[in-house]
N, C-alpha and C positions, 0 to 999 in steps of 0.2 A: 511251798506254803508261804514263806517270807516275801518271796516277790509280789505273789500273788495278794498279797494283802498290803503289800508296797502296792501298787498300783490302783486295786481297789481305795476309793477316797470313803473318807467315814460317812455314816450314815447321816449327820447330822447337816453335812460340810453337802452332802448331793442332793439334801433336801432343800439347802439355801441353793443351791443353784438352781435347782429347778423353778422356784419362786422367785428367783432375783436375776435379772442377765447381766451374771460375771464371768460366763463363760457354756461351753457347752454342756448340757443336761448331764449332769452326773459326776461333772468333773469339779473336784473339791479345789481344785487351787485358784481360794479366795483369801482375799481377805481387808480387814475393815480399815477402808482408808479412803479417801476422795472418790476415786475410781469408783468404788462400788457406792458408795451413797450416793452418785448420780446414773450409777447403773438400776435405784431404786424407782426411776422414774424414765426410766429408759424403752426401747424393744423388747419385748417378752419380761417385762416386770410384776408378776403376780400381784403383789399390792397396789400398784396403779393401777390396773387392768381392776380389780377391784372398787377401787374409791371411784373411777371413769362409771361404772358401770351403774352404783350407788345415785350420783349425781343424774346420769342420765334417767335412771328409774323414776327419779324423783321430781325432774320437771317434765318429762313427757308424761306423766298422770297426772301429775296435779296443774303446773303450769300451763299444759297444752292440751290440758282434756282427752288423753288416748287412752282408752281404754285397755289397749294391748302392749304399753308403752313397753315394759319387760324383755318384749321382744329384741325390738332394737336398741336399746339398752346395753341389754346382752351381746349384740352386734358390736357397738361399740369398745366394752369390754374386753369381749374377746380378740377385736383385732391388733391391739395393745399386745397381747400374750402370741396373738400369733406372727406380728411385722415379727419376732425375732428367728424365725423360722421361713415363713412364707407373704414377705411382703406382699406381694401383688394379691393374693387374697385378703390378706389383711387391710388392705385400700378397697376391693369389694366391699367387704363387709362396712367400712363404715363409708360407703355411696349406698349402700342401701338401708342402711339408719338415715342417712339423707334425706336418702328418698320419701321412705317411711312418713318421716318430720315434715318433708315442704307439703305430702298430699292429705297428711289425718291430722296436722295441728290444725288448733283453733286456740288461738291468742285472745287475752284477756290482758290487754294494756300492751306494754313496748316489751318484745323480747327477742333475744338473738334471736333472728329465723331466717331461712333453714335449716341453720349450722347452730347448733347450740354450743355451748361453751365445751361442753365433753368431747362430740363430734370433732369440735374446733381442734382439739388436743391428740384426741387418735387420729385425726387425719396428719397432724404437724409429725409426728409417730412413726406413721406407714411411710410417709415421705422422707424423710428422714432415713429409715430402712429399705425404702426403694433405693436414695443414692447410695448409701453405703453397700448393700449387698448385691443389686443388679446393676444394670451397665444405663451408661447415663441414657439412652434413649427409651430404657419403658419409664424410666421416670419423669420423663417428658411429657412420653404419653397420658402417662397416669393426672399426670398436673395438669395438661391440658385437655380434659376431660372432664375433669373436676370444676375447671373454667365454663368450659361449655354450660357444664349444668348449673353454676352458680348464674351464665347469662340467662337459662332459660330460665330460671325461677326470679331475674329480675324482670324480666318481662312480663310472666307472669302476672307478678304481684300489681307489676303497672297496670295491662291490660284488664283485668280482673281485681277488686275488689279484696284485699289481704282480711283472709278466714279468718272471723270474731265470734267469740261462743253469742248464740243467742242473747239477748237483751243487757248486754253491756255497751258500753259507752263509744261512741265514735270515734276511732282511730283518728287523730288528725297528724299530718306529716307524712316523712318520703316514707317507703316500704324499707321495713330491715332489712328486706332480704341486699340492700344498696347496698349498705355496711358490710353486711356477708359478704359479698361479694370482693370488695377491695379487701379487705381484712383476711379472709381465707387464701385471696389467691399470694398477696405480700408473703404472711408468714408461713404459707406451705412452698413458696419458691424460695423462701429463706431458710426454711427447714431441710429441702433438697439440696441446696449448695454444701449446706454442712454436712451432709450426708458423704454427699460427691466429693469434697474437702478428705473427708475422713476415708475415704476410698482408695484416696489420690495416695495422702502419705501415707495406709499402711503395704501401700504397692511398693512404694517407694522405699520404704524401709528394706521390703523383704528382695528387694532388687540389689537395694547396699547390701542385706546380710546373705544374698548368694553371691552377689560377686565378693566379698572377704573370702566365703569358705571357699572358692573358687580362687583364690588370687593365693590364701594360705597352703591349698592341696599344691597350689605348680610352686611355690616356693618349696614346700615339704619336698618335692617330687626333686627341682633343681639344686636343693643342698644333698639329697641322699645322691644324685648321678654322682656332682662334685666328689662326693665320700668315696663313690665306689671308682672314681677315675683315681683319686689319691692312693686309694690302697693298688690299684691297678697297677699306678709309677712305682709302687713299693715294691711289689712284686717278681716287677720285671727285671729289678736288679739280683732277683733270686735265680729265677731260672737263667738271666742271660750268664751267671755263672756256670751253674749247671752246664749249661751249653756248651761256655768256652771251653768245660772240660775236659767233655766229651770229645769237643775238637781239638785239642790237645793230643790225647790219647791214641785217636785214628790217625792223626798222622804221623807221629813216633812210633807208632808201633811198627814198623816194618826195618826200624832201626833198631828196636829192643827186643823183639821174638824171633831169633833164631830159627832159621828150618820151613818161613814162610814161602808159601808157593807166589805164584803170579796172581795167581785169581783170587787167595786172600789177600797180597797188597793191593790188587786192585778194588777188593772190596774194600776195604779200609779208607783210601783214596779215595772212594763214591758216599761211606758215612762222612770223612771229613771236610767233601763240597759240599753236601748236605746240610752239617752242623754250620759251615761258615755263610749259606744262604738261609738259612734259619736266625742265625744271630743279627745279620742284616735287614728281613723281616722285621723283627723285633725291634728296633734301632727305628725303623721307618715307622712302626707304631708307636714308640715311645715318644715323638716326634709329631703326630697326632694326637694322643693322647697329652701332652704337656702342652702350656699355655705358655702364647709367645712373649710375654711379659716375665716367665719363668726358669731361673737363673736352671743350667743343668746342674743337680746335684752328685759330687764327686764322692762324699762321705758312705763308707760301710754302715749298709740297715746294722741299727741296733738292736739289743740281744738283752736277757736276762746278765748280761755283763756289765750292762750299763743302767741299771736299777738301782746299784748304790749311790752313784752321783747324781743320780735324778734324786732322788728321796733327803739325800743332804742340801738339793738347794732349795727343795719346799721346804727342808726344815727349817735352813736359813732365811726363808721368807717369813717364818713364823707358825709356820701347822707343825707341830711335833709329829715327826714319821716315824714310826717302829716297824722294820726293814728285815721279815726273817725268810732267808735264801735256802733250802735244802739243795740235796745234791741232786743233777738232772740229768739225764741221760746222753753220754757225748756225742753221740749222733743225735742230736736234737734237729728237727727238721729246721731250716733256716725260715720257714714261711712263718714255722707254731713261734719259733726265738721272736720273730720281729714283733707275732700279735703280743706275747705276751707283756712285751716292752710298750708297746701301744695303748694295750689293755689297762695298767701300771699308770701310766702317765695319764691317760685321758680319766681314769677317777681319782687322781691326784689332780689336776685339773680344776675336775668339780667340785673336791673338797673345798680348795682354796677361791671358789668363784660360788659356792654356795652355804659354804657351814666354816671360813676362815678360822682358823686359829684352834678345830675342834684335834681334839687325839686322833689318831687314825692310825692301824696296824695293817701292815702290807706281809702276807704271805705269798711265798711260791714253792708249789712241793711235789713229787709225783706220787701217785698213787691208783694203782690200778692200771697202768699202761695211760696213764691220764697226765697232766702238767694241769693243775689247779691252780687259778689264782685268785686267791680273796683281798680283799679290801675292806674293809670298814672303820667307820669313824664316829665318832662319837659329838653331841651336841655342841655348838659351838661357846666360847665361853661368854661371860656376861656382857664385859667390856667390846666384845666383838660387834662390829658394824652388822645391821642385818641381812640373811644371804637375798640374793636375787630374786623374787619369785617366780620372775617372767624368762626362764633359762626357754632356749629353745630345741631341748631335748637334743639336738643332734650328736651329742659324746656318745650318748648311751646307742643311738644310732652304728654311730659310725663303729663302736665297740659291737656289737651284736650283727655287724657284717664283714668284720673282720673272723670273730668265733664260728657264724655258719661258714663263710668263706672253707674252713678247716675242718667243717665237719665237727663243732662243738658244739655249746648250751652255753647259753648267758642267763644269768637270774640278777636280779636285780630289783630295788626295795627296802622301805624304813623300818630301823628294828625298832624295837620297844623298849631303847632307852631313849628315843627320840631321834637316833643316828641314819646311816646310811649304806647298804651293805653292795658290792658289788661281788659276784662270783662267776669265773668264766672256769670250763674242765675244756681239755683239749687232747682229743685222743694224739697216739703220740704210735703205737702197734700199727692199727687200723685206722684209717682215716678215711672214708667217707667224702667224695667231693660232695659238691653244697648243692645238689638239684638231689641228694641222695638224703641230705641230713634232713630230722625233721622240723 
């Protein structure tokens, strides 16, 4: 129900749209500023399209003696309301109010003719919304059509005698329709350009604004690989112990088991060629994987062991840490050890790069065959610089591909004292590789 009435625009706000062109039929999101007071006299403008219409009625019956002037009037009117929809009809419609005008007026003294001042205005209108909304060749057309007829009605007027009601005075001078002519055709090619103008740059905009969302997706896309190459290097120092273990073990064993036959030391011998063209593998991936810029790192991945002296030198940076350790299971996998030190550090990180100097309480505890890690922190204080607005999420990233990596849950999110809360569970029993987690 709340969406839905989120979406729904109020009644009031879809009834100015539909009377005003600020936007598409129904959609409320307007409002009173420059923009829309020249959208008042715009393509599909209700109240122009109205006074257009007024005006027109007004001198085609009394000015030009038509008895059916209403009609194209109406003509007129309407294409005002409809350039915002259907230009090319909307240029119909007022060629034939034109038309109407050059063949049933009858002129009493000098008046725009055949183009009357309305005409003049809904045709600037439809041109205008020919270049903006169609492609610049029917607006060519449309203009150059317009031309056509504006010559045949100077010729006209030449050839023939410019229509005067019965027993009024002798026209003396060139035919309006001369004027009409230059006049209509200037400011409806000057109407089209602006049109085609405004065509141009909102192409152009929406050209910048896909190539950003397009430039920001392969950025998004090349910091998470980056992410997931780092934890990759992380990784490998885990199993290639594992490994060495392993190979350790098979090839000793035929020193320390007593009573083995041949065919188990030779088996033993085939796991520990095995294990040692496996750790080489590895070694040649690691090697791939790392950048050649990049120093090899010799130091043991760090552990819930090394969570006190991270948190003393945020605190010596100035964020007070409150640092509480339960006791953890001693076979703690070495992969869940590393995240959770990763996990630790990178929202200690973000404290200190977005809420500086705020409290923040760092828990680590097991429960439920789980190793839980909370983090939160509280508002920053007054004297504090203010945090970054423009972080580019990658912590929490790189944190929530570390935790599925493991088969966990990340949540994350501002509490309602103003603060910040990170929580990661990490099965520790059952674990889940990560095409399994959900």
């Amino acid at each position: 129900m709340t969406s839905e009435a989120a979406v729904r625009p109020h009644p009031a706000r879809a009834a100015i749209s539909c009377l005003i062109a600020t936007g598409p039929v129904g959609d409320g999101a307007w409002r009173w500023g420059f923009a829309t007071t020249l959208a008042v006299v715009g393509p599909g403008s209700v109240p122009f399209g109205l006074v257009l219409f007024a005006v027109q009625n007004h001198m085609l019956t009394v000015d030009y003696r038509i008895a059916w002037g209403a009609l194209p009037a109406l003509a007129t009117g309407a294409a005002v309301v409809l350039a915002r929809f259907r230009p090319v009809e909307a240029w119909l419609l007022v060629m034939a109010s034109y038309a109407a005008t050059l063949h049933t007026a009858r002129l009493d003294g000098w008046y725009p003719w055949p183009l009357t001042t309305a005409n003049l205005l809904a045709l600037l209108v439809a041109l205008y919304a020919l270049g903006r909304d169609r492609r610049a060749w029917v607006g060519v057309v449309c203009w150059s059509l317009y031309l056509l007829g504006a010559v045949f009605a100077v010729w006209t007027s030449n050839r023939d005698p410019v229509p005067f009601v019965p027993g009024s005075a002798e026209y003396a001078g060139p035919s309006p329709a001369d004027d009409n002519l230059a006049l209509g055709s200037m400011l409806g090619a000057l109407a089209f350009l602006v049109g085609l103008t405004v065509r141009i740059w909102r192409q152009g905009r929406a050209r910048v604004a896909e190539e950003e969302r397009v430039a920001e997706s392969e950025r998004q896309r090349r910091r998470l690989l980056e992410e997931r190459t780092r934890i990759a290097r992380e990784l490998h120092d885990v199993v290639a112990h594992h490994m060495s273990v392993i190979t350790v073990q098979a090839s000793t064993a035929e020193y320390r088991l007593a009573g083995l036959g041949e065919d188990a030391k030779a088996e033993f011998r085939s796991i520990s060629d095995q294990a040692r063209e496996s750790l080489a593998e590895m070694r040649r991936l690691l090697g791939v994987l790392r950048r050649e810029d990049e120093a090899v790192a010799r130091e043991p991945q760090p552990g819930p062991e090394g969570l006190r002296g991270l948190a003393e030198a945020v605190d010596r940076a100035g964020t007070p840490v409150a640092l509480e350790v339960a006791q953890l299971p001693g076979d703690l996998p070495e992969s869940v050890a590393l995240t959770v030190f990763r996990v630790v550090q990178e929202a200690l990180s973000n404290v200190v790069r977005h809420a500086p100097g705020a409290r923040t309480a760092v828990a680590v505890a097991c429960e439920g065959g789980q190793v839980v890690v909370t983090v939160v922190n509280g508002r920053p204080p007054g004297g504090a610089p203010d945090p970054d607005p423009h972080g580019s999420g990658f912590g929490l990233v790189g944190m929530r591909e570390r935790v599925v990596l493991d088969g966990g849950t990340l949540e994350t999110g501002p509490t309602g004292e103003g603060g910040f809360r990170v929580r990661a569970a990490l099965p520790v029993e059952t674990r889940p590789n990560a095409e399994e987690a959900p």
